[in-house]
C-alpha positions in Angstrom: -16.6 98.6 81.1 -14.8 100.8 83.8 -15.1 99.1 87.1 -16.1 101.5 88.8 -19.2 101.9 86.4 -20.4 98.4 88.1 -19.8 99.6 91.7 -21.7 102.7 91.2 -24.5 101.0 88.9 -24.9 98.7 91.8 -25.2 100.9 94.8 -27.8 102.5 92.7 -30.0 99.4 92.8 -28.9 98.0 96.2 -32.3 98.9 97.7 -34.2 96.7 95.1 -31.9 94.0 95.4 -31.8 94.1 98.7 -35.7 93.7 98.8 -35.2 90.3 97.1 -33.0 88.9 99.9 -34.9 86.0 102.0 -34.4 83.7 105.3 -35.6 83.7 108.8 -31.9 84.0 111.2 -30.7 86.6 108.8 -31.4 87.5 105.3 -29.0 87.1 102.1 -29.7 86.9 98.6 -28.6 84.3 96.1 -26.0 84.2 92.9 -29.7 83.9 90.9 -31.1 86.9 91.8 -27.6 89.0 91.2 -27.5 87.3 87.6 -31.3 87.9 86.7 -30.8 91.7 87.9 -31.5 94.0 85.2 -29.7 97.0 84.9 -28.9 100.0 81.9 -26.0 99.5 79.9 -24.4 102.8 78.6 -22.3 103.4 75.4 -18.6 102.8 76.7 -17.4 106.2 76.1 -20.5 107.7 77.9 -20.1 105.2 81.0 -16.5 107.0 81.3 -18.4 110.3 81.4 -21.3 108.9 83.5 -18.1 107.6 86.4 -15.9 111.2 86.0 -19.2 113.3 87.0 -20.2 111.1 89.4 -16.8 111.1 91.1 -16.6 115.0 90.6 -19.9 115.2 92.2 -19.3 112.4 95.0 -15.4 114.8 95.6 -17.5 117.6 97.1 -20.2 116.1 98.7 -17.5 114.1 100.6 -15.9 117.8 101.6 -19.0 119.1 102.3 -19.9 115.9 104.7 -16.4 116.1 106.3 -17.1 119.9 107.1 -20.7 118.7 108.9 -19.5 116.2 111.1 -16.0 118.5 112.0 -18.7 121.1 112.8 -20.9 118.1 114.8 -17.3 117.2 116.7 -16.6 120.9 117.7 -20.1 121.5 119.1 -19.7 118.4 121.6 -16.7 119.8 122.8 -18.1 123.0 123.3 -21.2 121.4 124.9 -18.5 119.5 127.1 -17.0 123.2 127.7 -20.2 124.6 129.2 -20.6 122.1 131.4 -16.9 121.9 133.0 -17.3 125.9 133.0 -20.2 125.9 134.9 -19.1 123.4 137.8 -16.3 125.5 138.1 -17.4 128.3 138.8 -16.1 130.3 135.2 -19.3 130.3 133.3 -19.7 134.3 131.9 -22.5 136.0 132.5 -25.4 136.1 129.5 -24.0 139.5 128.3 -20.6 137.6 128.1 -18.8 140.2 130.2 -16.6 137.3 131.8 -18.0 138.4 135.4 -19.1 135.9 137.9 -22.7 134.3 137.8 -22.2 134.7 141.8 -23.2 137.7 144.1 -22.7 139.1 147.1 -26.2 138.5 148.6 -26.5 135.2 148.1 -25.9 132.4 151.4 -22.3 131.0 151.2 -22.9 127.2 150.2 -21.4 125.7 153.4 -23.5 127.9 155.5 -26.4 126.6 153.8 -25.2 122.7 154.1 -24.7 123.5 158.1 -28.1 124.2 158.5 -29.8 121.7 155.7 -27.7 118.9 158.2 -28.6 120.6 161.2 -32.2 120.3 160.4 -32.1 116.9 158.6 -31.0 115.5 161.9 -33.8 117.8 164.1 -35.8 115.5 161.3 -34.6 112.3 162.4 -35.0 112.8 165.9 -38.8 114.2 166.1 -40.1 111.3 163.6 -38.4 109.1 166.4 -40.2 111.1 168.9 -43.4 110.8 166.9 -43.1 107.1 166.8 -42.4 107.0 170.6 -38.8 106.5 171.0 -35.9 108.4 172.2 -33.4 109.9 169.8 -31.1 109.7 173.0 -30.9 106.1 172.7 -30.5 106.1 168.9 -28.0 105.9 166.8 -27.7 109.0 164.2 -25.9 108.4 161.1 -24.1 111.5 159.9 -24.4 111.7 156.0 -20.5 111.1 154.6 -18.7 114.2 154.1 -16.1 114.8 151.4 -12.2 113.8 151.6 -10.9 117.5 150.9 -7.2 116.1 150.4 -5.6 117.3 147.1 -9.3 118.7 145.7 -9.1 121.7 143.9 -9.7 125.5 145.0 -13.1 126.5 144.1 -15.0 130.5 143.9 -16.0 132.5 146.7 -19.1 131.2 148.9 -18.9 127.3 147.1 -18.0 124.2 149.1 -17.0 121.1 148.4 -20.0 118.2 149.6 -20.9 114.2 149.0 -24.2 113.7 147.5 -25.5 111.9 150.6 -25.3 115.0 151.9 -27.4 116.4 150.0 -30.5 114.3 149.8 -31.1 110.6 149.7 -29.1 108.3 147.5 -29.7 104.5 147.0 -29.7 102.0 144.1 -33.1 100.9 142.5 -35.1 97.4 142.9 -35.5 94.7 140.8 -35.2 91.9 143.4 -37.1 89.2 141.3 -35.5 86.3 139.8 -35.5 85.7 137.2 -35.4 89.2 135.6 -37.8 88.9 132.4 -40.4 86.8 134.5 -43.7 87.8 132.6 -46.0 88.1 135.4 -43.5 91.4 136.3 -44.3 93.3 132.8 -47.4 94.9 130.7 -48.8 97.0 134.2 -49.2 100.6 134.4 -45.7 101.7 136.2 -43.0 103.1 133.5 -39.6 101.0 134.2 -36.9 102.3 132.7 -33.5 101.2 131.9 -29.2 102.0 131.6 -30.4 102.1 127.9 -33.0 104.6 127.9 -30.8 106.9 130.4 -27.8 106.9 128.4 -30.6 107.6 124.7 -32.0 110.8 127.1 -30.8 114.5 126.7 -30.5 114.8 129.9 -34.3 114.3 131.1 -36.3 110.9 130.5 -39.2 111.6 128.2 -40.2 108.3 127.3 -39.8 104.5 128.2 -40.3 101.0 126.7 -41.2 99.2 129.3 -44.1 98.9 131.9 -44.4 97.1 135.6 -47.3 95.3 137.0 -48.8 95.2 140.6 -46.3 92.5 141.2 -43.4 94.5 139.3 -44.0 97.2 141.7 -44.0 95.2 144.4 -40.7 93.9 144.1 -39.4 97.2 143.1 -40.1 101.1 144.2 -41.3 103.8 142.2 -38.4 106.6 142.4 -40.8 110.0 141.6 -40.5 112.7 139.0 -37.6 114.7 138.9 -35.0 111.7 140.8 -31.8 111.5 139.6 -30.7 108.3 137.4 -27.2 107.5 137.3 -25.8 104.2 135.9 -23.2 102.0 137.7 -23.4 99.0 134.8 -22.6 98.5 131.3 -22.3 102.7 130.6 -21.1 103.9 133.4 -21.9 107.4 135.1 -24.7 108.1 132.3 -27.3 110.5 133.7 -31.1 111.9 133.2 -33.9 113.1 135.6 -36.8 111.3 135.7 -39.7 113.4 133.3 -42.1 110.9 135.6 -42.7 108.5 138.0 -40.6 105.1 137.7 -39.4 102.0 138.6 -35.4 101.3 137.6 -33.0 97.6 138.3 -30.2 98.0 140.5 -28.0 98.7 137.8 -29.0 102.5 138.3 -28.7 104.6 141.1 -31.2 107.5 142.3 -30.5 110.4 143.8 -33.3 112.8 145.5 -32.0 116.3 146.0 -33.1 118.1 149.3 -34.5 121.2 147.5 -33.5 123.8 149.5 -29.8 122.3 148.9 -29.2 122.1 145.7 -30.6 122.0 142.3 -30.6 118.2 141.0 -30.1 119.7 137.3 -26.6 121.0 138.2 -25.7 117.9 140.3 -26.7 116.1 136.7 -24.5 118.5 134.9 -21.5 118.1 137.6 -21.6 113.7 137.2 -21.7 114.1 133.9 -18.0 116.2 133.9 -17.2 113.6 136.6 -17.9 110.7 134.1 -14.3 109.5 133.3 -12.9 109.6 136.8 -15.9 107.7 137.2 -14.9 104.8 134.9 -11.5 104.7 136.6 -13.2 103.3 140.4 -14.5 100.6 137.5 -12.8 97.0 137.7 -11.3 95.9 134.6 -13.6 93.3 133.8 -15.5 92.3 130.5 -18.6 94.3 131.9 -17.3 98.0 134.1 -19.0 98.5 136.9 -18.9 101.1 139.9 -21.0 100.6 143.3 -23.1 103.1 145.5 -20.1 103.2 147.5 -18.0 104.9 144.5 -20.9 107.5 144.1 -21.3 107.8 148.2 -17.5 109.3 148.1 -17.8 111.7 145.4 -16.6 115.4 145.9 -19.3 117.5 144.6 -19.0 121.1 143.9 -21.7 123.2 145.6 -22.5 126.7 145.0 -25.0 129.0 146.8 -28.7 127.8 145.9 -29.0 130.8 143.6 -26.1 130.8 142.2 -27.3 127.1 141.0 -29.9 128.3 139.5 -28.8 130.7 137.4 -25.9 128.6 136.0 -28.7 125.9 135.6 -30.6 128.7 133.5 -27.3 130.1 131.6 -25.9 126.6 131.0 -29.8 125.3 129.5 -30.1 128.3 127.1 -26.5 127.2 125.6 -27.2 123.9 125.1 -30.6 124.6 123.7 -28.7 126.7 121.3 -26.7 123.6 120.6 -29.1 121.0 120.7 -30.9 123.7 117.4 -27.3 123.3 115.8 -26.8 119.8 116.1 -30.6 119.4 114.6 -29.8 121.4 111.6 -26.4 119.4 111.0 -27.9 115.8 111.1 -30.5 117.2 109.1 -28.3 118.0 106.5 -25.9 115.0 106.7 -29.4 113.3 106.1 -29.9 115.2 102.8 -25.9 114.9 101.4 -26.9 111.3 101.5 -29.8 111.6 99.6 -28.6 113.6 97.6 -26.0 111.0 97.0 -28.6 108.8 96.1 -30.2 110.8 93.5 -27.0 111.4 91.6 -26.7 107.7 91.1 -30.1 108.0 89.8 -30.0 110.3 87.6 -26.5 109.0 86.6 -28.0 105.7 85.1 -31.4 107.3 84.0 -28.6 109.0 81.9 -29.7 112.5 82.9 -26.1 113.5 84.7 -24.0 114.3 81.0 -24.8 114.7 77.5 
């Protein structure tokens, strides 16, 4: 009996096997359920027919699944392509005519950060006012700027910024210990986690986990449309909130100022910025970065329209991808199955004569 008759004979009853296995810490199945398995013998000369069509047939499903995923690999790295195209300041234009996504009418970005700071700080020193205290005897901290040395050129009317400069940036709350007491779980507020912002496609649309009264209390509930950004575990993963949340300090939200910037392309710039991230990390068993790392990161900005329409140019590519990808995993799905029922119909002895 050809040995490889066996191997395939048994991956085609793994599944029933497998639903024989017991235990409780993990399951396993014993030498008496191998030896009472009962399987279809073949004439000799047909299981040498049944193993050459199954490995004639197993030879081009193999290409064709090595074709898929090449075709999976070279849509991430056009994906990745968009995105470093579009914080650059390259991205073409819908009609692909290679012309800037820029024009002449729109407010140079550091004109616009001017007067976003100018009034952020005509802000500060009225709700000081309002609260009846002098902004004169107050201290007014500047939001960091950039450190320009050795950053690269960028287009006409862009600047480079911090993201403290434009809006508010802090690390979420989960201040009670320990960290799975029940009494914090099972309430009404979403909680979300480095897990579920690395699973999102780049805006969190569901959640696992829920906070109580006394969750919330302990915490804050970042609103719809914050930032998340990871600084534990994976670092620099990134996804706007679809809703209002709680998140541990092992994420970092940002809230854009609006009439700054658009929080979808600051999502799209961090996550080009991700492995210069990962260098600030410590080499440790666990990488971490802190708020400081983030606090000091160059960011690209582009006039507030400009944002937009790469936001708008860069989302209809990548719903074009995200269709692609779909249609690819759907059909690794079905070279597997279709793996499966050759093995079937090899030992129902409906593959050869």
């Amino acid at each position: 009996m050809p040995s490889l008759y066996i191997l395939y004979l048994l991956r085609n009853v793994a599944d029933e096997i497998a639903g024989k296995a017991t235990g409780t810490t993990f399951s396993a199945i014993s030498g008496k359920v191998l030896r009472d398995q009962v399987v279809p013998l073949a004439p000799t000369a047909e299981q040498h027919r049944i193993v050459a069509k199954i490995e004639e047939q197993f030879t081009r499903l193999d290409a064709g699944v090595v074709a898929l995923k090449r075709a999976q690999t070279n849509l991430k790295r056009y994906k990745a392509a968009v995105l470093k195209a579009a914080c650059e300041g390259k991205l073409t234009d819908p009609k692909g005519f290679q012309k800037p996504l820029g024009s002449p009418d729109d407010e140079p970005a550091s004109e616009l950060l001017k007067r976003i700071l100018v009034e952020r700080r005509a802000k500060w020193a009225a709700d000081l006012r309002a609260k009846g205290k002098d902004p004169q005897k107050a201290k007014y901290e500047e939001p960091q700027a950039p450190d320009l040395d050795e950053l690269p050129e960028l287009p006409s009317g862009w600047c480079w910024t911090t993201l403290p400069q434009l809006g508010e940036l802090a690390r979420g709350k989960s201040k009670h210990r320990p960290r799975n007491e029940p009494r914090l779980f099972g309430g009404p507020y979403p909680f979300i986690q480095t897990g579920e912002i690395r699973q999102a496609d780049g805006v969190i649309a569901r959640y696992s986990e829920t906070y109580s009264e006394f969750g919330l209390a302990q915490s804050r509930l970042w609103r719809k449309g914050a930032l998340c950004i990871t600084i534990a575990a994976n670092i620099a993963e990134t996804a706007i909130l679809g809703f209002d949340a709680c998140f541990p300090d092992s994420v970092v939200g940002f809230v854009a100022d609006e009439s700054a910037c658009d929080v979808r392309f600051v999502e799209f710039f961090i996550r080009t910025a991700k492995e210069d991230l990962k260098r600030y990390a410590p080499a440790t068993a666990q990488k971490n970065i802190n708020l400081d790392t983030l606090q000091k990161l160059a960011v690209p900005l582009p006039p507030l329209a400009e944002q937009r329409r790469i936001v708008a140019e860069v989302e209809r590519r990548l719903s074009v991808v995200q269709e692609l990808d779909a249609t690819l995993t759907a059909n690794l799905a079905r070279a597997e199955r279709l793996r499966q029922s050759i093995l079937k119909r090899a030992f129902e002895g409906k593959l050869v004569p």
